[in-house]
GUROPA-884692 format. One line per field, with one value per atom (N, C-alpha, C): x, y, z; residue in three letters; residue number from 1. Coordinates in pm, whole numbers, m for minus. Layout:
east	(X  ...) .
north	(Y  ...) .
up	(Z  ...) .
res	(ALA  ...) .
n	(NUM  ...) .
This chain:
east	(m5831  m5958  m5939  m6000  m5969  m6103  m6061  m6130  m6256  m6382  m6453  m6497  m6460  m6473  m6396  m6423  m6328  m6177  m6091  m5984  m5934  m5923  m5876  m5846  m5761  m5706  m5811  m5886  m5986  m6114  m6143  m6238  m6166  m6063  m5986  m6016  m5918  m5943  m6092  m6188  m6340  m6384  m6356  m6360  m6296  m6160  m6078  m6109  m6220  m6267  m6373  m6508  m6611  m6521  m6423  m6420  m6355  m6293  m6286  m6371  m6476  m6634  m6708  m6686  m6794  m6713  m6566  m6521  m6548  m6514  m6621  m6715  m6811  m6930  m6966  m6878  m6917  m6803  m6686  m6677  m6758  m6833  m6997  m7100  m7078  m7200  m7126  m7008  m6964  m6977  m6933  m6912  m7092  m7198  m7299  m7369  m7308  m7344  m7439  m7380  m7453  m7489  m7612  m7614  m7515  m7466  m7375  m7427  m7359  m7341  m7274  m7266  m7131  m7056  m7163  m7086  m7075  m7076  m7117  m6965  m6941  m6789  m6666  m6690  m6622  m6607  m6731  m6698  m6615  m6656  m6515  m6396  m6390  m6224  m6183  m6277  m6205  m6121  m6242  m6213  m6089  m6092  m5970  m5838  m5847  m5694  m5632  m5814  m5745  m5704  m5723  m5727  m5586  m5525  m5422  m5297  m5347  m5265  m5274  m5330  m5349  m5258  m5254  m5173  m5015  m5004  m4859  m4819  m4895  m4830  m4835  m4910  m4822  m4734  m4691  m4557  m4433  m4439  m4347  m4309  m4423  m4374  m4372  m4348  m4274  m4157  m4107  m3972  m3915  m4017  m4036  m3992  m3855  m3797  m3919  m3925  m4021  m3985  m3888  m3835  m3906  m3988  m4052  m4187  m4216  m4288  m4300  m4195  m4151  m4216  m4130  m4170  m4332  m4363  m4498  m4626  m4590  m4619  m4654  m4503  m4489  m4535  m4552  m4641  m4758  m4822  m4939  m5027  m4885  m4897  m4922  m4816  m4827  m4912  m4979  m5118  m5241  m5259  m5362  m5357  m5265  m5256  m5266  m5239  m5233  m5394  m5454  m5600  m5697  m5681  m5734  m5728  m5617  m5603  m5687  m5670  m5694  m5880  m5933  m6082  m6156  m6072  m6194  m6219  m6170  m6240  m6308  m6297  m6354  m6496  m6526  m6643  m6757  m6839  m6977  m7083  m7143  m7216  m7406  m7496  m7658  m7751  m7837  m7954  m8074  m8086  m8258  m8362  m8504  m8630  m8671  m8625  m8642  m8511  m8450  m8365  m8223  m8242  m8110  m7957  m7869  m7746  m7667  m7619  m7601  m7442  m7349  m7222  m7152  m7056  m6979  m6843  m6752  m6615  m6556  m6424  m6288  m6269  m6324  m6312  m6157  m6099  m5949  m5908  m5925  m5889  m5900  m6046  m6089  m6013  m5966  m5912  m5761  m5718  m5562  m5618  m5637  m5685  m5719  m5789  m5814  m5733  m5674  m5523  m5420  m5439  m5331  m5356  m5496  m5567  m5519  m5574  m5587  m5429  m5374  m5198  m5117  m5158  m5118  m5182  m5306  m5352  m5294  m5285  m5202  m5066  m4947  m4870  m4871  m4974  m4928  m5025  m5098  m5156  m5034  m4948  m4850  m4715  m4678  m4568  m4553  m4657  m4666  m4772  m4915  m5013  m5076  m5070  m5206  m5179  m5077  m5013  m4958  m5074  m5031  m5094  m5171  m5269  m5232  m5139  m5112  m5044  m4968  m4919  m4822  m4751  m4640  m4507  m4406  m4307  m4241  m4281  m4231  m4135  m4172  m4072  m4090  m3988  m3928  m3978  m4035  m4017  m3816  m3814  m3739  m3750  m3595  m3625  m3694  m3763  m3933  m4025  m4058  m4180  m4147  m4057  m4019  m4018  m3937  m3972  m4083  m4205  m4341  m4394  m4387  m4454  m4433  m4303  m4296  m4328  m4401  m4384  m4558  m4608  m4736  m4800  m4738  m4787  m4721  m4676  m4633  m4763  m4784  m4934  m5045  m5065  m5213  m5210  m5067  m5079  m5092  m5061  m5047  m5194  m5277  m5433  m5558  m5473  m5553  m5555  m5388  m5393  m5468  m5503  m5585  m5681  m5752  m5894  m5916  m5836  m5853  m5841  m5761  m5788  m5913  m5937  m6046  m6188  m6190  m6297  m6320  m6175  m6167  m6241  m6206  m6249  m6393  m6463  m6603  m6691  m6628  m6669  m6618  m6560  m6531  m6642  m6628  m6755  m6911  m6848  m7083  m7067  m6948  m7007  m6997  m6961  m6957  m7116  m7155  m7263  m7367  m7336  m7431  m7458  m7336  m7360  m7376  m7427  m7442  m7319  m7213  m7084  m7059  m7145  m7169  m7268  m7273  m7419  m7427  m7503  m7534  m7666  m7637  m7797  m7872  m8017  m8067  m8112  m7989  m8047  m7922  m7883  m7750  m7723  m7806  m7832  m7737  m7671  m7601  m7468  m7446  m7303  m7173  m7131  m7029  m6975  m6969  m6916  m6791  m6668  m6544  m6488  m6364  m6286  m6220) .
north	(15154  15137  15036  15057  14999  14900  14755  14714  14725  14702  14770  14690  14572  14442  14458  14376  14397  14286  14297  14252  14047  13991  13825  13823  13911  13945  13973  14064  14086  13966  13927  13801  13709  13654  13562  13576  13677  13734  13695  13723  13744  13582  13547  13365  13294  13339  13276  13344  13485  13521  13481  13422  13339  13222  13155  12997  13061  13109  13180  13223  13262  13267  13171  13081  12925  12827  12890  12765  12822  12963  13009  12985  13005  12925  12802  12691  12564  12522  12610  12617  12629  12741  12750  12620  12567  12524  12356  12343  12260  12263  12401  12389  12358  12359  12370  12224  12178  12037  12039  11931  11964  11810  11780  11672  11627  11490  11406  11383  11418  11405  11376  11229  11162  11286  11272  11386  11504  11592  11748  11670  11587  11567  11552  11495  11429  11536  11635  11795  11865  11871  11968  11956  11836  11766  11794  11767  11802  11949  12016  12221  12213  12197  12210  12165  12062  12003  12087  12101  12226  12323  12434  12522  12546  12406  12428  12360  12280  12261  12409  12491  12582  12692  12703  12797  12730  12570  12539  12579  12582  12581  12741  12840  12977  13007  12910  12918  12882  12739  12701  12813  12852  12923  13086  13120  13262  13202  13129  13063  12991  12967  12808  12713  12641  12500  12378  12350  12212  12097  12123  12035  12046  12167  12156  12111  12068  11950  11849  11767  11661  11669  11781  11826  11860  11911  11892  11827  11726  11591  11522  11552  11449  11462  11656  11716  11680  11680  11626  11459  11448  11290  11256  11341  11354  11407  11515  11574  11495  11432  11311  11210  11159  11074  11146  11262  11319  11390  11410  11444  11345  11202  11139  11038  11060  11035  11059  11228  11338  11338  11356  11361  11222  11147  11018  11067  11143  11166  11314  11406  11514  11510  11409  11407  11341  11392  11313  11365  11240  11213  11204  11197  11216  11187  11138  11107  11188  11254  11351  11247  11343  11266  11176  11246  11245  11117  11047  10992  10997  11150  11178  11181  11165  11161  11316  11321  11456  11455  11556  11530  11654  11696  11808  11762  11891  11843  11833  11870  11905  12053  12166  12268  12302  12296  12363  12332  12215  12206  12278  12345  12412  12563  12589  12709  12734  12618  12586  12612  12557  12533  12689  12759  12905  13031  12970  13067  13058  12908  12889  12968  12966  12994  13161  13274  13359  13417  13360  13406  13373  13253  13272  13366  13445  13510  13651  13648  13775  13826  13709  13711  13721  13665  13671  13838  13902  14056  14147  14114  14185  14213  14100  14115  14081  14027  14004  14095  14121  14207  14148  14240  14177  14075  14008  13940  13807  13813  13680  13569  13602  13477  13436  13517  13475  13346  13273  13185  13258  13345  13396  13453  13386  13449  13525  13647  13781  13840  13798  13829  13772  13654  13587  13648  13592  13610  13579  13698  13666  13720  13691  13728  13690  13788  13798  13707  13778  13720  13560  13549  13400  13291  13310  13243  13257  13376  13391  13286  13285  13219  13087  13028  12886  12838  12923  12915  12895  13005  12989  12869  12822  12670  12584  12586  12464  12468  12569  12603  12553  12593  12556  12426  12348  12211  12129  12203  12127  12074  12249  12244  12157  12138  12064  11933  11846  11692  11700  11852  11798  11757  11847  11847  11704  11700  11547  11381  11432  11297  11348  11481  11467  11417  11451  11384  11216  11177  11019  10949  11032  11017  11002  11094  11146  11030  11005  10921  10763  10749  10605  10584  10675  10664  10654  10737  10725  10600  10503  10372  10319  10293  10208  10228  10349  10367  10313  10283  10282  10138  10033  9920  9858  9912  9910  9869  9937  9943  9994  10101  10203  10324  10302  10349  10467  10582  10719  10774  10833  10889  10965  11011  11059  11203  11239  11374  11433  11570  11633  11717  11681  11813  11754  11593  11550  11546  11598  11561  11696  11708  11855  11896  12019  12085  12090  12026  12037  12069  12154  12220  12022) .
up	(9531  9599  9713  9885  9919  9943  10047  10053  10179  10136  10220  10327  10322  10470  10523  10642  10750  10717  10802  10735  10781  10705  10786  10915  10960  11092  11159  11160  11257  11267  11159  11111  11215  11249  11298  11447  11457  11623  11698  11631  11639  11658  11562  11587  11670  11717  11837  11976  11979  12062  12094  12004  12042  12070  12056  12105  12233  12251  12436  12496  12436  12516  12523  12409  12441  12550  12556  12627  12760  12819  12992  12987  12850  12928  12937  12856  12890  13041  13088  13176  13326  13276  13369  13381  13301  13260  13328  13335  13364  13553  13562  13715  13753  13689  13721  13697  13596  13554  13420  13323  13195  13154  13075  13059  12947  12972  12873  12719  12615  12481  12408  12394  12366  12182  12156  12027  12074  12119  12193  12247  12307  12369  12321  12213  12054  11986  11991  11879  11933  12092  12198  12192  12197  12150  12069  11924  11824  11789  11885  11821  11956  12073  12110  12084  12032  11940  11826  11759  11573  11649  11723  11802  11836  11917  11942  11843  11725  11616  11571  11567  11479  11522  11661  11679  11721  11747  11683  11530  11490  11321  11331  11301  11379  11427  11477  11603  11481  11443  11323  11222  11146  11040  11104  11222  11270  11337  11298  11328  11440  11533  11638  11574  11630  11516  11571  11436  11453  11544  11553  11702  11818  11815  11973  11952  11815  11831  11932  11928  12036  12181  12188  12349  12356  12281  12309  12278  12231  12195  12348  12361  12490  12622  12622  12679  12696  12580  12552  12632  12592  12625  12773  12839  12965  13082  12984  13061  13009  12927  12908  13014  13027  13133  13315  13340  13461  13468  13321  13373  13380  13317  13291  13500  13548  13651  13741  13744  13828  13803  13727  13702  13744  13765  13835  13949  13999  14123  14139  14041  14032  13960  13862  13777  13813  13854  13919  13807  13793  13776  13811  13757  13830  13745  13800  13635  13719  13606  13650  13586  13647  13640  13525  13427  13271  13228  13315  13273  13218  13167  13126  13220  13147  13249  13247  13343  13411  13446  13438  13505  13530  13599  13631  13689  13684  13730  13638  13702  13617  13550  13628  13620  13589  13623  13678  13543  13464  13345  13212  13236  13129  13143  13302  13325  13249  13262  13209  13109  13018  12866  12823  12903  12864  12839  12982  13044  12935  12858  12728  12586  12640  12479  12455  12559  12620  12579  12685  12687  12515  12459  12319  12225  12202  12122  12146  12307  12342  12288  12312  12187  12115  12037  11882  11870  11948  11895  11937  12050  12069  12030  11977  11951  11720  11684  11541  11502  11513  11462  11383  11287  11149  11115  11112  10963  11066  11181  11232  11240  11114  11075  10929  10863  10739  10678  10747  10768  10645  10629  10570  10652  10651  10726  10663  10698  10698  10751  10854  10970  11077  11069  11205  11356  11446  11572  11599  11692  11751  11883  11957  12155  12224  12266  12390  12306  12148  12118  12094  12037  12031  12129  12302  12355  12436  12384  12458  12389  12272  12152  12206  12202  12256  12404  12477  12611  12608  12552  12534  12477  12370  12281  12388  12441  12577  12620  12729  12814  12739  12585  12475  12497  12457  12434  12559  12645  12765  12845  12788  12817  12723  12615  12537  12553  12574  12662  12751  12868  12970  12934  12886  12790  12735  12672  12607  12715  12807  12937  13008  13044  13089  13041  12858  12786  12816  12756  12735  12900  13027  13186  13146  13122  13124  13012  12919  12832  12909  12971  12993  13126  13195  13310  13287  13174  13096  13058  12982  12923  13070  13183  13273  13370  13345  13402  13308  13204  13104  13089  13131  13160  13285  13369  13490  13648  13555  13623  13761  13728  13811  13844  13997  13978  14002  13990  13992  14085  14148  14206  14131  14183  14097  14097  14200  14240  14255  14178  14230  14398  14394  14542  14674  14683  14776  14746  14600  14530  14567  14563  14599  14493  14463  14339  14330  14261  14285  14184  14183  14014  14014) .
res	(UNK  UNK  UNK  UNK  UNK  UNK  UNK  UNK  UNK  UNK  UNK  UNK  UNK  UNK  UNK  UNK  UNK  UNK  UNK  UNK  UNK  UNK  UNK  UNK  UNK  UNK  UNK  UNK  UNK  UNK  UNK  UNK  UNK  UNK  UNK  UNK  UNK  UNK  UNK  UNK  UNK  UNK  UNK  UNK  UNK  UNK  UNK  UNK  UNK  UNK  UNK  UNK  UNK  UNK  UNK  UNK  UNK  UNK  UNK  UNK  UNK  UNK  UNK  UNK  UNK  UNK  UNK  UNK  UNK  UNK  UNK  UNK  UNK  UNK  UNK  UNK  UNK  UNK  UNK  UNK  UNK  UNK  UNK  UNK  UNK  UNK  UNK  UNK  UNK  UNK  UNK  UNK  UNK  UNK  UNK  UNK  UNK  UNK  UNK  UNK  UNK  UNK  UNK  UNK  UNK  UNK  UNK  UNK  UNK  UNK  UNK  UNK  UNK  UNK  UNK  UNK  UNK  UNK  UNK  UNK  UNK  UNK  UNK  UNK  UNK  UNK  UNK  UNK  UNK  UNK  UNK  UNK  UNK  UNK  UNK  UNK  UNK  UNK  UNK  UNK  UNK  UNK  UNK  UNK  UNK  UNK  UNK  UNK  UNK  UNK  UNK  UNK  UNK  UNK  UNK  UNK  UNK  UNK  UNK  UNK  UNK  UNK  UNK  UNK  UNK  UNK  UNK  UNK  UNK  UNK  UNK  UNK  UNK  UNK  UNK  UNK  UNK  UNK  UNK  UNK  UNK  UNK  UNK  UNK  UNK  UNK  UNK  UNK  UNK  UNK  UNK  UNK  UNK  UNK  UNK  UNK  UNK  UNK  UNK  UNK  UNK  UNK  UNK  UNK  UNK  UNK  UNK  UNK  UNK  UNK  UNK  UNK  UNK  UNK  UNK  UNK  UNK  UNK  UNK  UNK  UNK  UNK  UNK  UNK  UNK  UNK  UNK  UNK  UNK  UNK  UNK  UNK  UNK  UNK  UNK  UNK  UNK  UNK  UNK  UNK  UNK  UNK  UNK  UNK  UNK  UNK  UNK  UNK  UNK  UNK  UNK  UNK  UNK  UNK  UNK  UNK  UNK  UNK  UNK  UNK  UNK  UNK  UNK  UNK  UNK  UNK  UNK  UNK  UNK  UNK  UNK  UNK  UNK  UNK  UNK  UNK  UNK  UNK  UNK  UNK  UNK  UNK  UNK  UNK  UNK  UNK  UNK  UNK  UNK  UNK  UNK  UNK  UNK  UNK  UNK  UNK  UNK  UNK  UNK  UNK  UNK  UNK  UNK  UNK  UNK  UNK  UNK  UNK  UNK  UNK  UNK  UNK  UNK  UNK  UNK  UNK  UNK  UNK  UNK  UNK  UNK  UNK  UNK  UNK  UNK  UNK  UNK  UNK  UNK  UNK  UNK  UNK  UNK  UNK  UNK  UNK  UNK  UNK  UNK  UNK  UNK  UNK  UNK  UNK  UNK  UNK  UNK  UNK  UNK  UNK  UNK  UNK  UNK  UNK  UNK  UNK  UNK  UNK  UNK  UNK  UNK  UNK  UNK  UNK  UNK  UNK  UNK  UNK  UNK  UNK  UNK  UNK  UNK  UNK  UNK  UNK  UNK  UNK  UNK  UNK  UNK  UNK  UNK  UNK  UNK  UNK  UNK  UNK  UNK  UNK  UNK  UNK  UNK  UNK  UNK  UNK  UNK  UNK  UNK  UNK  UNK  UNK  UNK  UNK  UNK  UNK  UNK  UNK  UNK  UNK  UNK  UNK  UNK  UNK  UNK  UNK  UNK  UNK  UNK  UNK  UNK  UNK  UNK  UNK  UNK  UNK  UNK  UNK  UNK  UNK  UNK  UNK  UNK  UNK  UNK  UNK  UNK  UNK  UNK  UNK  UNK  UNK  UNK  UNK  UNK  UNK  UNK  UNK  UNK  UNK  UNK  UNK  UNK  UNK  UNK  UNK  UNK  UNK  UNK  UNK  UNK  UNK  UNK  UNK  UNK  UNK  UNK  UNK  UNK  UNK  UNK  UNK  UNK  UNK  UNK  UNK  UNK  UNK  UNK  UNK  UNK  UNK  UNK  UNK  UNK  UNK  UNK  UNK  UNK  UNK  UNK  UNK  UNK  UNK  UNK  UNK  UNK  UNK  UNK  UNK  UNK  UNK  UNK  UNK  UNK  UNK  UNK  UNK  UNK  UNK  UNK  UNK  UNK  UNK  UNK  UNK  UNK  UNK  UNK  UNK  UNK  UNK  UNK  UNK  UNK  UNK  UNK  UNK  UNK  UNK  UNK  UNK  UNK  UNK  UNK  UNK  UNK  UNK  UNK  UNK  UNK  UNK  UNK  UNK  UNK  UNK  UNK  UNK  UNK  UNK  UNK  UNK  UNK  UNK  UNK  UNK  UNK  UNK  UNK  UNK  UNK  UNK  UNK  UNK  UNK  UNK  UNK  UNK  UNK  UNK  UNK  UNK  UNK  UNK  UNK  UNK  UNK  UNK  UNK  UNK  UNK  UNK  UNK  UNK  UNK) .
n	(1  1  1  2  2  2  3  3  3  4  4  4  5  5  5  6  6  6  7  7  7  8  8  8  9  9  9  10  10  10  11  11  11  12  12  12  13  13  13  14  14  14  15  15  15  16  16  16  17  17  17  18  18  18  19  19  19  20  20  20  21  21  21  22  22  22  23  23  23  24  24  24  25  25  25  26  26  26  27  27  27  28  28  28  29  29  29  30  30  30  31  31  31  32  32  32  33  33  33  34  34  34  35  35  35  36  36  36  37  37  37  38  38  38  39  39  39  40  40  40  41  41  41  42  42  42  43  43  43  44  44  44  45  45  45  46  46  46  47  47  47  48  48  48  49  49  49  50  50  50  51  51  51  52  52  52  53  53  53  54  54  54  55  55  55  56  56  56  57  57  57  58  58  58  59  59  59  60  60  60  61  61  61  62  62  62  63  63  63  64  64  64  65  65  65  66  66  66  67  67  67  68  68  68  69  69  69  70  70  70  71  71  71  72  72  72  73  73  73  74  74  74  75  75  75  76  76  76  77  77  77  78  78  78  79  79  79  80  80  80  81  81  81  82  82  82  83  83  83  84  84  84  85  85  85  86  86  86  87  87  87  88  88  88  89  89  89  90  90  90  91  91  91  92  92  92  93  93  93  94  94  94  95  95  95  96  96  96  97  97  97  98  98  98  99  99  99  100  100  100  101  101  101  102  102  102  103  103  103  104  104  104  105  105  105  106  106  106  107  107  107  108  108  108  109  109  109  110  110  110  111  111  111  112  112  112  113  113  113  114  114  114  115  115  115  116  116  116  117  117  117  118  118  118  119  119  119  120  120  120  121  121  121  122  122  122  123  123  123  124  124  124  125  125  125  126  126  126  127  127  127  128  128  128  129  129  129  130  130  130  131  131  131  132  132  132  133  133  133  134  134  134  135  135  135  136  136  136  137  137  137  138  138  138  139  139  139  140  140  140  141  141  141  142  142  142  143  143  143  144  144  144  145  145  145  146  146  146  147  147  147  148  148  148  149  149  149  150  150  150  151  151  151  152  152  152  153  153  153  154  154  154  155  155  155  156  156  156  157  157  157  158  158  158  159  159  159  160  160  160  161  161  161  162  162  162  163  163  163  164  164  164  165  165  165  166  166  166  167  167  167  168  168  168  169  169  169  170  170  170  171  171  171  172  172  172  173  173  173  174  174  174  175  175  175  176  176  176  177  177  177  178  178  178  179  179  179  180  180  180  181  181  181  182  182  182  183  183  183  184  184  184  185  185  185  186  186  186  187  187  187  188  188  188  189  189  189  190  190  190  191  191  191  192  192  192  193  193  193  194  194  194  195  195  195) .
């Protein structure tokens, strides 16, 4: 008898396909400007890190040596610091009528981050299939899929340090505005939209 739900694999897919749709549209929503939420910023972070732990450890047990941990660690490390750079000058800020604080910028980041997300799920439907959520090695990547696999978790991880300097940016500017560090206008309409 078989079973009459749908299968983990597809359940999966479906869930890593809404977080590729929430992340274009908070992409949108970014290029458009959204008000600041210090948790709503803190939750983003969090799902993009599991996200991309999640599909390192995929990578490991289809036979990626844990060694490229390191490297992308350091990866990591390195695009935290290059977005965290790069977004002081892309992220503006605005307070509407109502007081609330307002901000946009750093588009280009969320694009990386997508392009990673995107290009690794693609691998793993193309070259592994059903059984690439099982965390059972069955069968080894090897060749193409192997160094797609590691090429792709470079790109994830690489998009997720951005993600994460660009948060820590966005959050360090709301406390400086918040202590009157820095000041904000109150109207977006003079500010320029920049990735």
């Amino acid at each position: 008898m078989s079973n009459p739900g749908p299968s983990p694999f597809y359940i999966f897919v479906l869930i890593i396909l809404l977080i590729a749709l929430r992340v274009v549209r908070r992409t949108y929503a970014n290029y458009r400007g959204t008000r600041f939420s210090l948790a709503r910023t803190i939750i983003f972070a969090a799902v993009y890190v599991a996200v991309g732990i999640l599909f390192s450890l995929l990578s490991f047990v289809g036979g990626v040596s844990p060694l490229l941990a390191i490297p992308q660690a350091a990866l990591a490390g390195v695009a935290v610091y290059l977005s965290y750079r790069y977004t002081d000058r892309r992220i503006t800020f605005w307070r509407v009528a109502s007081g609330s604080l307002y901000f946009r910028g750093g588009i280009l980041i969320y694009l990386v981050y997508l392009a990673g997300l995107l290009a690794r799920l693609t691998i793993d439907v193309a070259f592994i299939g059903p059984s690439m959520f099982s965390f059972a090695s069955s069968s080894p990547l090897s060749g193409t899929a192997l160094y797609g696999s590691m090429a792709t978790d470079l790109l994830l991880i690489f998009g997720v340090g951005l993600l994460i300097g660009r948060n820590i940016r966005v959050v360090r500017r709301y406390r400086m505005i918040q202590r009157g560090e820095e000041s904000v206008p109150e109207s977006d309409s003079a500010l320029p939209k920049s990735l």
